[in-house]
C-alpha positions in Angstrom: 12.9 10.5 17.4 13.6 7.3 19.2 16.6 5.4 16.7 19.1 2.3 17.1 22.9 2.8 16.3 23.8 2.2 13.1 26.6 -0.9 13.0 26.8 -2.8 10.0 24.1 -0.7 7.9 24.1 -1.3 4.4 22.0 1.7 4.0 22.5 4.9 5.4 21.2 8.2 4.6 21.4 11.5 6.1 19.4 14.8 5.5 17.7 13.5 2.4 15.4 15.9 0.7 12.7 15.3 -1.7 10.5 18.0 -3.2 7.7 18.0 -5.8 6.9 21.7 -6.6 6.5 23.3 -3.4 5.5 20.1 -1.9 8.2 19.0 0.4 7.9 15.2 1.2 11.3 14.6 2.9 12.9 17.3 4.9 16.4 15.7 6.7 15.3 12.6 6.7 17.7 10.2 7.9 17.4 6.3 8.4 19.8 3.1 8.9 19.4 -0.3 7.3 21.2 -3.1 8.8 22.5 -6.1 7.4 20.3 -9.3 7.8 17.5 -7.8 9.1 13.9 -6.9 7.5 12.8 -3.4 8.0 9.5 -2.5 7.6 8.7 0.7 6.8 4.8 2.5 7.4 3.7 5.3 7.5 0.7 7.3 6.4 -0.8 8.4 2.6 1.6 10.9 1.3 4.4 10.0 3.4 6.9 9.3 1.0 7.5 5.7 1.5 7.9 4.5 -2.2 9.7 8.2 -3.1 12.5 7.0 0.0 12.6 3.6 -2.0 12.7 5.0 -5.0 15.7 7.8 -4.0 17.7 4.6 -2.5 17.4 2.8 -5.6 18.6 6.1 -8.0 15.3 5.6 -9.5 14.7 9.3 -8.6 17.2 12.5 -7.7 17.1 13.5 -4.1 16.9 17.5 -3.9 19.8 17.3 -1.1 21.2 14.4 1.5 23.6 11.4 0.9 22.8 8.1 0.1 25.0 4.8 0.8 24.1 1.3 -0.5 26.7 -1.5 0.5 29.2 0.7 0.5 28.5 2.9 -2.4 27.3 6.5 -2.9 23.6 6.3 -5.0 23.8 9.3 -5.9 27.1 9.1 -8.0 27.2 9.2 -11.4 29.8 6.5 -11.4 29.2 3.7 -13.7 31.2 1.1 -11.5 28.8 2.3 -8.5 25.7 2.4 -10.5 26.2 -1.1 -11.8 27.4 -2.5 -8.3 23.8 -1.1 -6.5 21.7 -2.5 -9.3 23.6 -5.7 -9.4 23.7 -6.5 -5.3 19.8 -5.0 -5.3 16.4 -7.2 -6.2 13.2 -5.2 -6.2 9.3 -6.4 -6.3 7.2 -3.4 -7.0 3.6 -3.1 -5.8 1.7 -4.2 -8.8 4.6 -7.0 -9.8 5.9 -4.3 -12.7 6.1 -7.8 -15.2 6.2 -7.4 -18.6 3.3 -8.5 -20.0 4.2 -9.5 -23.6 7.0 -11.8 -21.9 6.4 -15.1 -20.3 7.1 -15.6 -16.5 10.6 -17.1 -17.1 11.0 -14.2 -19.7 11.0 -11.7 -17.1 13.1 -13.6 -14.8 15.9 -13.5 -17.4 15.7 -9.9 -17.8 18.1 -8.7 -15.2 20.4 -11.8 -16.2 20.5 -10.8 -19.9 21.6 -7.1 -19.1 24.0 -8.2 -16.1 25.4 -11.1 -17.6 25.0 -11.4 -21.9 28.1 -14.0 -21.5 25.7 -16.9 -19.9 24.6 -19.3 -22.6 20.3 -19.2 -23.0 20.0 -23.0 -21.9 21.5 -21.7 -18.5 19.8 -18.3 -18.1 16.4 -20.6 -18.6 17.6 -23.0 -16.1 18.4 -20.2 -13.1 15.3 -18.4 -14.4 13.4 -22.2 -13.1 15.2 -22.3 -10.1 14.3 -19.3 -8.9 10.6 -19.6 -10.4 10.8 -22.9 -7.8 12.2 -20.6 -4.8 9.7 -18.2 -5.1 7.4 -20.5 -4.3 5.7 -21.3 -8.2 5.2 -24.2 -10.0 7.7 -25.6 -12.9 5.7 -24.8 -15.4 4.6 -21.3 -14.7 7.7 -20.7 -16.5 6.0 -20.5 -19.4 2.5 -18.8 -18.8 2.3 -15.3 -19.5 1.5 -13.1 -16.3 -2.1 -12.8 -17.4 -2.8 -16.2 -16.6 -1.8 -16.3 -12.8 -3.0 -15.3 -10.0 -2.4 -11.8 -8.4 -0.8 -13.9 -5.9 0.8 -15.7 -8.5 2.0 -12.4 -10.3 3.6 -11.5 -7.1 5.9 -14.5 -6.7 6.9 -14.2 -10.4 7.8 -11.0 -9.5 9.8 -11.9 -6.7 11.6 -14.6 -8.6 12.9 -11.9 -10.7 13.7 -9.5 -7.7 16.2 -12.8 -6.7 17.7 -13.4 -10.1 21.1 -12.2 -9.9 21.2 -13.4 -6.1 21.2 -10.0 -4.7 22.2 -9.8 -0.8 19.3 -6.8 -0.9 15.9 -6.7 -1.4 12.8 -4.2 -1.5 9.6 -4.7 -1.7 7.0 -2.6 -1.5 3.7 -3.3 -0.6 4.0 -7.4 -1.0 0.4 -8.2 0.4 -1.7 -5.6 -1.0 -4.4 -7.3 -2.6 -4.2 -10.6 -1.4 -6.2 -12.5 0.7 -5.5 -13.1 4.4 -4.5 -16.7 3.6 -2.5 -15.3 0.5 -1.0 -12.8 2.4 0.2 -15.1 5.3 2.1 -17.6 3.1 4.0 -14.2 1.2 5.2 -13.4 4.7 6.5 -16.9 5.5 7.4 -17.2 2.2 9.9 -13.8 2.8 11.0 -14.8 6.2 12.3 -18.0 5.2 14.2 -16.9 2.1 15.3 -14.3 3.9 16.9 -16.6 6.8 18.2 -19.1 4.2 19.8 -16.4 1.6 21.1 -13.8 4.6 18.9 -11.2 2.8 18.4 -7.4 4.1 14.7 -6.7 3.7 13.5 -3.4 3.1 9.3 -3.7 3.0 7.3 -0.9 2.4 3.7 -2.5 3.9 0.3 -1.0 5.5 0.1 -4.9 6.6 0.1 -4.6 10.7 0.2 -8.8 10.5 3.2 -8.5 8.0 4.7 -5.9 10.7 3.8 -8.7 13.6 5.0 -12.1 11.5 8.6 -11.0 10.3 9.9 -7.4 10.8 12.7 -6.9 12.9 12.8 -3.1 13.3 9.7 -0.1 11.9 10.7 2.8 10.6 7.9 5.2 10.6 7.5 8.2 8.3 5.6 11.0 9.8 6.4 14.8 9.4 8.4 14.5 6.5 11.2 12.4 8.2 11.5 9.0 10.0 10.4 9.6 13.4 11.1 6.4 14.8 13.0 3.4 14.0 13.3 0.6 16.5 11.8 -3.4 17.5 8.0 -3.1 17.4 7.9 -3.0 21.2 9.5 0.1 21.5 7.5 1.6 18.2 4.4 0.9 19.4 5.5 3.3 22.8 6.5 6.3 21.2 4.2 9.3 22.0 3.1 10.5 18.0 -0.8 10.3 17.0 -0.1 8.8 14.2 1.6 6.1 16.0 -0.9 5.6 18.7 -4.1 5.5 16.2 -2.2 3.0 13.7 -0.6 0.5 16.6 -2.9 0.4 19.3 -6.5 0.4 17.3 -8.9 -2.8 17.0 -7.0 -4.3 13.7 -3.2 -3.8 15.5 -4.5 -5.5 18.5 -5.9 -8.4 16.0 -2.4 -8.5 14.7 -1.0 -8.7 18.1 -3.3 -11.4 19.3 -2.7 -13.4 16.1 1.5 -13.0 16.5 1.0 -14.1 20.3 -0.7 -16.9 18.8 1.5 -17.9 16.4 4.5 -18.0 18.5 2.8 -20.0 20.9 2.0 -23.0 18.3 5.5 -22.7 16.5 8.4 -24.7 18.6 11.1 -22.0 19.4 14.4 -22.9 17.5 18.1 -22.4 18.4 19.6 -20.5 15.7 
């Protein structure tokens, strides 16, 4: 396993086990998320990869292994630690997960009714609208109903709720799938700029190899029931597992390649 030290992780998890059965899709898995970065996380069918979110999240019991987020154990049964994850964490599921009886500003005030009751409606709808705006949507798909947008559409609302209570952690999982290449493109500038403006920690679940090129810092890649790598893409793409080599260094991962080298040769480099 090639891995990075873990300073100023605001994830960290050791040993984790998850079973189904006598399926066994974890087995001492351990894996370090730091602060301000985006992760992106691959690896083939049946890997686990939503199951790891999922167990990070408390959405699902490990069978064994420790779990902290921002300083707190997931698996407690603490309500102060309970409440602190889900109120510092913003998630966009794969298919968007909106209600679909509530309008798109609806949704976004979902996570501010439960975490915050005391906030009067006029200003719930008004945070609901600005982050409806920052997820890149029009004003007035605060009131359409998620059946009539876009998938792409569905996928920002979806985000805008993930940002609602302002959460210094996001997940998403699988934030292309089904959208076109010009779609998917604008998500992934779309991410990397909120991300650099909001000091977010990205965790991105993605088959995308051009989402992996555009804006992820470090891989983590899930292969034989743990993470067997977790480093820059350079170093990923190096490291001697067939999975690896077939995935990284087939005809679509050079296309992604060619097309990052492209990119960064058009955009003006920036002192940060």
């Amino acid at each position: 396993m090639i891995s990075e030290a873990d300073d100023g992780a605001v994830i960290s998890i050791r040993g984790l086990v998850n079973r189904f059965g006598e399926q066994t899709v974890h087995e001492d898995l351990d894996l370090d998320v730091r602060r301000g970065e985006i992760l992106g996380v691959v690896g083939g069918s049946g890997t686990g990869k939503s199951v790891l979110m999922r167990s990070i999240l408390g959405l699902r019991i490990p069978n064994a292994g420790q779990i902290s987020v921002l300083g707190m154990d997931a698996r407690s049964d603490s309500a102060r630690a309970r409440q602190h994850i889900e109120r510092n964490t913003g998630v966009l599921f794969q298919d968007g997960a909106l209600f679909s009886s509530l309008t798109v500003g609806e949704n976004v005030q979902v996570p501010l009714k439960e975490h915050h009751p005391e906030l009067p409606d006029s200003w719930r709808y008004e945070l609901a609208l600005l982050k409806v705006k920052l997820a890149g949507l029009p004003a007035d798909a605060i009131n359409k109903l998620p059946s009539q947008l876009s998938g792409g559409m569905r996928k920002r609302a979806g985000l805008a709720r993930a940002l609602a209570l302002d959460p210094p952690l996001l997940f998403l999982d699988e934030p292309t799938a089904g959208l076109d290449p010009i779609g998917a493109a604008a998500f992934d500038r779309l991410i990397k700029t909120l991300q650099e403006a909001l000091g977010l920690t990205v965790f991105l679940i993605t088959h995308d190899l051009d989402t992996l090129y555009a804006i992820c810092d470090r891989v983590a890649v899930l292969a034989d029931r743990k993470v067997i790598a977790t480093a820059p893409l350079q170093e990923v793409e190096q490291f001697d597992h067939p999975w690896v080599q077939e995935y990284f260094h087939g005809p679509r991962a050079r296309a992604a390649r060619d097309g990052r080298q492209g990119y960064q040769q058009r955009t003006p480099q920036t002192a940060v």
